[in-house]
ROSE-4610 file (N, C-alpha, C; in Angstrom, 1 decimal, always signed):
// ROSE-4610
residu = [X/X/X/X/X/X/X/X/X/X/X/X/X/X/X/X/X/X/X/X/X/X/X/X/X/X/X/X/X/X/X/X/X/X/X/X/X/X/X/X/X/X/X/X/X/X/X/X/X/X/X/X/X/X/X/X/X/X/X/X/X/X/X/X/X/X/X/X/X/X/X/X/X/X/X/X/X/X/X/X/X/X/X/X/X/X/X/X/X/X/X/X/X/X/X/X/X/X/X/X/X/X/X/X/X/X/X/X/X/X/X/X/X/X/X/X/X/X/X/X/X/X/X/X/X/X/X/X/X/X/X/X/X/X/X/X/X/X/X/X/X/X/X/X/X/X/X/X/X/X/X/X/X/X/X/X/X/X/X/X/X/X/X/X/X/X/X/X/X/X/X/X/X/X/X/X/X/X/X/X/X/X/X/X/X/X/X/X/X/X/X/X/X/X/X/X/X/X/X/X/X/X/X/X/X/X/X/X/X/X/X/X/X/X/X/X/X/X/X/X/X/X/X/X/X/X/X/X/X/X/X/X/X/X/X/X/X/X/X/X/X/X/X/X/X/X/X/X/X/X/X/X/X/X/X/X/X/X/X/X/X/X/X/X/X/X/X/X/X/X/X/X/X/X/X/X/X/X/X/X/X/X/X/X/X/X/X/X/X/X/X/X/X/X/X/X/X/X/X/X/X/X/X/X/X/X/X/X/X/X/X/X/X/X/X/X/X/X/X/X/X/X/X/X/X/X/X/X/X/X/X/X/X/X/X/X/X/X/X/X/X/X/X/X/X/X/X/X/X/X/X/X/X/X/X/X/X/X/X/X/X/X/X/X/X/X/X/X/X/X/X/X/X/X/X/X/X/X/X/X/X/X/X/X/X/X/X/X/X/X/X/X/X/X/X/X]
num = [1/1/1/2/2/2/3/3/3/4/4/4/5/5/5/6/6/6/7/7/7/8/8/8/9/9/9/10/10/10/11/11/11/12/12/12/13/13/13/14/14/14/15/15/15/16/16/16/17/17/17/18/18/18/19/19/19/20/20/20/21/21/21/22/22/22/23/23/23/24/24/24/25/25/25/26/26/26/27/27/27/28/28/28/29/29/29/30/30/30/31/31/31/32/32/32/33/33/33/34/34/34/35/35/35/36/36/36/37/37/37/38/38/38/39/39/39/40/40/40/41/41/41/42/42/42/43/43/43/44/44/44/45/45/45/46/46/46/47/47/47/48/48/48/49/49/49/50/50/50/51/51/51/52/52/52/53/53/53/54/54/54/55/55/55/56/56/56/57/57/57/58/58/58/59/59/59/60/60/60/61/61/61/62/62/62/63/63/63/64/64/64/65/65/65/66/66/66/67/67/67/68/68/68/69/69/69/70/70/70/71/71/71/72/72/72/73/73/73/74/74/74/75/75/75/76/76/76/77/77/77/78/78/78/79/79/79/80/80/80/81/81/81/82/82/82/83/83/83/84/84/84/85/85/85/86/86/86/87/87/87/88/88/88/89/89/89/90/90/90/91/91/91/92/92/92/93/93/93/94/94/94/95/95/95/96/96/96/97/97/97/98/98/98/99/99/99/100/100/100/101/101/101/102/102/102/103/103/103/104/104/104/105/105/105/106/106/106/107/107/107/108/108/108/109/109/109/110/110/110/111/111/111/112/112/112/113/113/113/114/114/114/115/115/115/116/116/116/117/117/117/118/118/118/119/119/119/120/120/120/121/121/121/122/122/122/123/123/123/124/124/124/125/125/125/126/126/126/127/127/127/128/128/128/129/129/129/130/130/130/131/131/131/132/132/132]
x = [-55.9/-55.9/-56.5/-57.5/-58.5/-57.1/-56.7/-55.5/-54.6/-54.7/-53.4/-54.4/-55.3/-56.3/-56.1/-56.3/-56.3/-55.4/-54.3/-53.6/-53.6/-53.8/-53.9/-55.2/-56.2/-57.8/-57.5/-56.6/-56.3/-55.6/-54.7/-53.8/-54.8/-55.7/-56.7/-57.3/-57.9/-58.6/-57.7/-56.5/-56.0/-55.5/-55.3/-55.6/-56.1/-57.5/-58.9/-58.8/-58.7/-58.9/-57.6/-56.8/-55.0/-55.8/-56.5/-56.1/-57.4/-58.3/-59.6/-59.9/-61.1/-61.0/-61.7/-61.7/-62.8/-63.9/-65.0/-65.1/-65.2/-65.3/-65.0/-66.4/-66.7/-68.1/-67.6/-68.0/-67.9/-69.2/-69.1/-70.8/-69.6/-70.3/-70.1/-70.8/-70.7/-71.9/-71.9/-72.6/-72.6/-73.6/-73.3/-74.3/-74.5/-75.6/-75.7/-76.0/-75.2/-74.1/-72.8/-71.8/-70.5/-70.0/-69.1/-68.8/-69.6/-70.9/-71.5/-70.9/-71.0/-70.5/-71.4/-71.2/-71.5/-71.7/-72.7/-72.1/-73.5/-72.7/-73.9/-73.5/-74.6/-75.0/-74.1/-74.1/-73.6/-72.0/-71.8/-70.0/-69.6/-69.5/-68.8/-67.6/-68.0/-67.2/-66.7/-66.6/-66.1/-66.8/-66.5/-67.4/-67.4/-68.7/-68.7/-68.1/-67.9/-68.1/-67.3/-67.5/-67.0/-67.5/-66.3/-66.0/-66.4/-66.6/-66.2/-66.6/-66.1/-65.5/-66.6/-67.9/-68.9/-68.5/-69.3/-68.8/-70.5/-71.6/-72.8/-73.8/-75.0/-76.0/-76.9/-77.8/-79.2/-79.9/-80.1/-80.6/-79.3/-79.4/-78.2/-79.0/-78.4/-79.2/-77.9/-79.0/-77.9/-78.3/-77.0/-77.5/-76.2/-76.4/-75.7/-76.1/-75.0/-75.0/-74.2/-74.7/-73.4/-74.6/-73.5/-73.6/-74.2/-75.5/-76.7/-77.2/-77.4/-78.7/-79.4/-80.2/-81.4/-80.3/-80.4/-79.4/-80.4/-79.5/-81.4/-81.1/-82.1/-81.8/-82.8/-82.3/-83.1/-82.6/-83.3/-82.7/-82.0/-81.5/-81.5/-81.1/-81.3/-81.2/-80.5/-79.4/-78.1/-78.9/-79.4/-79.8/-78.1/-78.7/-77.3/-77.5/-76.7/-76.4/-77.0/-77.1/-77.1/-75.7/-74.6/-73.4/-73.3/-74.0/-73.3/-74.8/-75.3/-76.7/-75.9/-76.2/-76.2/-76.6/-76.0/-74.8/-73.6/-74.4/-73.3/-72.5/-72.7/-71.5/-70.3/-70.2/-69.2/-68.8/-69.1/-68.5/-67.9/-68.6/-67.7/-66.7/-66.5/-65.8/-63.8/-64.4/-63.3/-63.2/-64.1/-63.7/-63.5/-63.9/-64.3/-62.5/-61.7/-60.5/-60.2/-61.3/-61.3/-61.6/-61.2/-61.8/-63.6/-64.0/-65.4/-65.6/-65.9/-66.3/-67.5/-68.3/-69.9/-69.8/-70.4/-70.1/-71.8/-71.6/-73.5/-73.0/-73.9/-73.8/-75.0/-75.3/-76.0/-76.0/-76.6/-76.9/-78.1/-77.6/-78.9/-78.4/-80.1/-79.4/-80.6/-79.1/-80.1/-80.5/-81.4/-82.2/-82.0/-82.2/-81.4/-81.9/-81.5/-81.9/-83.1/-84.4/-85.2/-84.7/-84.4/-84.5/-85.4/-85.0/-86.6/-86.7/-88.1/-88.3/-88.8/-88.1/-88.3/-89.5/-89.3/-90.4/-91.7/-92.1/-93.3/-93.9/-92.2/-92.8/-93.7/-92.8/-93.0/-95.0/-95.0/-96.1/-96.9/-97.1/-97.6/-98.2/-96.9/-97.4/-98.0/-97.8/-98.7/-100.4/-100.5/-101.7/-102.3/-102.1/-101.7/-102.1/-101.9/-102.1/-103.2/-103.5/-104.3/-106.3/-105.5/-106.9/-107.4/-106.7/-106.5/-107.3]
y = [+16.8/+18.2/+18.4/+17.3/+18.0/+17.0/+16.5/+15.6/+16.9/+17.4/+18.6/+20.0/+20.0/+20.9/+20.5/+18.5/+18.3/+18.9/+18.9/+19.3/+20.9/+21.4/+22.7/+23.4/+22.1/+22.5/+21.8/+21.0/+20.5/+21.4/+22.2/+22.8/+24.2/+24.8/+25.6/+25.3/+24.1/+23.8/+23.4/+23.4/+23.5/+24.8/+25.4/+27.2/+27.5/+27.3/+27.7/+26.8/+26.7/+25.2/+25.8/+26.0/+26.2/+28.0/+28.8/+30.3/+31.0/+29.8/+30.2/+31.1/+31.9/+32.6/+31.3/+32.0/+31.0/+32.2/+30.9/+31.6/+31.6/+32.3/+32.3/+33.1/+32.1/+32.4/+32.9/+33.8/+34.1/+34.3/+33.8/+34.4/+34.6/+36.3/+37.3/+36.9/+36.3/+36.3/+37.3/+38.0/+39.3/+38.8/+39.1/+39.4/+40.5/+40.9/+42.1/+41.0/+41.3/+41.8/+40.8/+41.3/+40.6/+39.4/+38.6/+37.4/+36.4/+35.7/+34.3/+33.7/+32.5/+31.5/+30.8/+31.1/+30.5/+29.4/+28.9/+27.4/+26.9/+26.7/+26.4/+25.0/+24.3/+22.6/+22.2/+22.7/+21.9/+21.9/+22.7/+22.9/+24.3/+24.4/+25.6/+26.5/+27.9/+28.7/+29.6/+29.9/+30.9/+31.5/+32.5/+33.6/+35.1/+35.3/+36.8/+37.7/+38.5/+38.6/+37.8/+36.8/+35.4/+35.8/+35.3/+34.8/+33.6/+32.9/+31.5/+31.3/+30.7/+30.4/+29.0/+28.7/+27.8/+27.4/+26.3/+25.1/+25.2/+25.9/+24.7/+26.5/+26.0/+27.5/+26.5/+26.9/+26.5/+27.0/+25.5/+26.1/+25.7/+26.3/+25.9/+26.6/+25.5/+25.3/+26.4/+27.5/+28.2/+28.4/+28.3/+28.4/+29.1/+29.8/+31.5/+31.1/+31.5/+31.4/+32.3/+32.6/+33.5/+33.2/+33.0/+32.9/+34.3/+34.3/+35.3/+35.8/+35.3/+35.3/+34.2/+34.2/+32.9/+32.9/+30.9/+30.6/+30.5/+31.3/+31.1/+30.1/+29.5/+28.5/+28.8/+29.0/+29.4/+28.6/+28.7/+28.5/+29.5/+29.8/+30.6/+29.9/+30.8/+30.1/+31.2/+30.5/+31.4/+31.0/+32.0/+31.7/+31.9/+31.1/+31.2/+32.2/+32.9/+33.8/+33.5/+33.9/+33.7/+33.4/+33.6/+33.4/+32.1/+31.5/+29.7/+28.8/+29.0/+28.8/+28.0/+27.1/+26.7/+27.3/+27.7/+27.0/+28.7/+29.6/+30.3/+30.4/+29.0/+28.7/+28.1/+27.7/+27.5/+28.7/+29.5/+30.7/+31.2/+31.5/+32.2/+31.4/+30.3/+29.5/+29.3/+28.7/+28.7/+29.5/+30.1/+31.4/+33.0/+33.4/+34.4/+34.4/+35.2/+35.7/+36.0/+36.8/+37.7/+36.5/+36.9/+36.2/+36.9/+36.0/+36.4/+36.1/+37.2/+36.3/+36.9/+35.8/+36.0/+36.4/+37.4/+37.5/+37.8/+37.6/+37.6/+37.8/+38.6/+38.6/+38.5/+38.1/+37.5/+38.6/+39.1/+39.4/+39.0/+39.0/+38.1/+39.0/+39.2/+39.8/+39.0/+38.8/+37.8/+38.7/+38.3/+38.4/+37.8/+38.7/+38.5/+37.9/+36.5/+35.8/+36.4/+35.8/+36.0/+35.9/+36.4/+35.6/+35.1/+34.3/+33.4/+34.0/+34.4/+34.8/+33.4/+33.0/+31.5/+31.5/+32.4/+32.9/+32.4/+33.3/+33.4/+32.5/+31.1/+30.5/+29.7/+29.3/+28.5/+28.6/+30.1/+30.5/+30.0/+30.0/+30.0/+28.3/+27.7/+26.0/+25.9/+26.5/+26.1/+26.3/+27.0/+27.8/+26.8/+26.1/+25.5/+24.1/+23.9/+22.6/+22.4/+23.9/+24.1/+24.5/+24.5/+24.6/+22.9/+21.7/+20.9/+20.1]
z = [-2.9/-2.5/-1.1/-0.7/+0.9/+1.7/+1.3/+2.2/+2.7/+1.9/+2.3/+3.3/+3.1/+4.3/+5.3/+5.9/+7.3/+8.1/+8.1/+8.7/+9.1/+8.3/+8.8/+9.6/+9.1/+9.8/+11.2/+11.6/+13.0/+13.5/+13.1/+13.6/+14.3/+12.9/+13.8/+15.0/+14.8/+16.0/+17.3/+17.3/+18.2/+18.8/+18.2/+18.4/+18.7/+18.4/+18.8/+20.8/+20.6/+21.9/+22.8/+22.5/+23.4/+23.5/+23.0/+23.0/+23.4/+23.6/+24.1/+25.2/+25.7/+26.9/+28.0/+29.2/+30.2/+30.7/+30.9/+31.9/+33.8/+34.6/+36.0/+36.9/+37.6/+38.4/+39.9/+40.4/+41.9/+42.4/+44.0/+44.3/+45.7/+46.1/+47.3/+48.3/+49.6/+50.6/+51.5/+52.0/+53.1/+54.1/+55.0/+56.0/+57.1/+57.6/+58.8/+59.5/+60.5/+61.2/+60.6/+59.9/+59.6/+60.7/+60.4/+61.1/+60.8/+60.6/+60.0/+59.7/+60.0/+59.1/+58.3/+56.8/+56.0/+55.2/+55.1/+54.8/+53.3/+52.6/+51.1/+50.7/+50.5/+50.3/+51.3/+52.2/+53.8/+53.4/+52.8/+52.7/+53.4/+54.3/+54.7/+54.1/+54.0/+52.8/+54.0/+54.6/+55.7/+56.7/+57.1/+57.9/+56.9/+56.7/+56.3/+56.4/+55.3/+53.9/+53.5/+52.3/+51.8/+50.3/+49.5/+48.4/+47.8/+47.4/+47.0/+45.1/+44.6/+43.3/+43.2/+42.4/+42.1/+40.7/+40.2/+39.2/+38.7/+38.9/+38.6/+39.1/+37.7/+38.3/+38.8/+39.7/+40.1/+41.4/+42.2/+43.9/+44.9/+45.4/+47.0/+48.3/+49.0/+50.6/+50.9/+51.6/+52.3/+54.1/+54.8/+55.9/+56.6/+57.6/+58.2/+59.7/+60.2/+62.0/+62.5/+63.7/+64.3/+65.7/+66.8/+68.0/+68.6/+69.5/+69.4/+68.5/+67.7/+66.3/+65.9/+65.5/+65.1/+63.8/+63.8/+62.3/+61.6/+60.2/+59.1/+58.2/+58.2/+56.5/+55.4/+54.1/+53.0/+52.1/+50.9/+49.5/+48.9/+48.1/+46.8/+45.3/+44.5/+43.1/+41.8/+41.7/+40.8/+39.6/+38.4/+37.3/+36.2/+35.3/+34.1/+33.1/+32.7/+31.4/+30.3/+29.4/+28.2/+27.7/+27.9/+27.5/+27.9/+28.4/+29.3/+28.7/+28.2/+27.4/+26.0/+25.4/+23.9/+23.1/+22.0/+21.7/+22.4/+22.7/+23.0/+24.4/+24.7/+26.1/+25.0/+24.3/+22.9/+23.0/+22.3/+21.9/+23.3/+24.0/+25.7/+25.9/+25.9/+26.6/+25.6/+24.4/+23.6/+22.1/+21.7/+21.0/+21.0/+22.3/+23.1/+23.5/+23.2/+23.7/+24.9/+25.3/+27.0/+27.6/+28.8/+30.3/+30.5/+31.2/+31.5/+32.9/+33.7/+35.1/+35.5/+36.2/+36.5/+38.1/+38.6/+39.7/+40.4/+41.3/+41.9/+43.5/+43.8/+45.5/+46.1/+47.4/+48.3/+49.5/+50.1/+51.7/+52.3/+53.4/+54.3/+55.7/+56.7/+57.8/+58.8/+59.2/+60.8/+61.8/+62.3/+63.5/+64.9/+65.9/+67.0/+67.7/+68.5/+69.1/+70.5/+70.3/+71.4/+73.1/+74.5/+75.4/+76.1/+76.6/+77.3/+78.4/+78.6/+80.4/+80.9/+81.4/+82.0/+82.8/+83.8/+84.7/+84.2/+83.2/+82.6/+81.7/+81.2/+80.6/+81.8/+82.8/+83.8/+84.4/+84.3/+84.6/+83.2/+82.4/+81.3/+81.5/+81.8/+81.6/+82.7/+84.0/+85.0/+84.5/+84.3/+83.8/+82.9/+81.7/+80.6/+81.5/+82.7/+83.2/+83.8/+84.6/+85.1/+84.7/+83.3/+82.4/+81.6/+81.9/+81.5/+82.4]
């Protein structure tokens, strides 16, 4: 008689598995002033405001440039849900019917490049040499 269950307890679990939800992570990047380019663990994602679609929570090197602004480098660190946590990343993933998408956004606002008064550095080192 359990001979005659297998089949139908495989059949569930393939149901379960073919009919499952997902889930789907986005992280937003912004920046002041728009235009940056973007670029996280040295992969470049575009120029701002950017999209991009991640695989993995934790830390990522992020680094933003735009031509007359200081390029900034930081970290940040995407924490995980409790829905992607054990055992209930099971349940989100393949019994959870809906779609699930995680979405997180970022802004960062650069700061405008210094100009150099050459003049005064020039003066500065003489001075600097002159105390030496």
């Amino acid at each position: 008689m359990a001979k005659g269950y297998l089949p139908l307890i495989g059949c569930f679990v393939l149901v379960i598995l073919l009919l499952g939800g997902c889930v789907e992570r986005q992280l937003a990047v912004k920046t002041i002033p728009d235009g940056a380019l973007v670029t996280l663990n040295d992969e470049e994602i575009g120029p701002s405001p950017v999209t991009t679609s991640f695989n993995w929570y934790g830390d990522y090197n992020v680094r933003i440039s735009k031509d007359g602004y200081e390029t900034l480098k930081t970290h940040r660190r995407l924490e995980r849900p409790t829905h992607d946590k054990f055992p209930w990343d099971f349940v989100a993933q393949f019994l959870n019917p809906k779609r699930i998408v995680d979405k997180y956004e970022w802004t960062f606002e650069l700061k405008e490049k210094q100009q150099l008064d050459t003049e005064a550095l020039i003066d500065s080192a003489k001075k600097l040499r002159e105390s030496l």
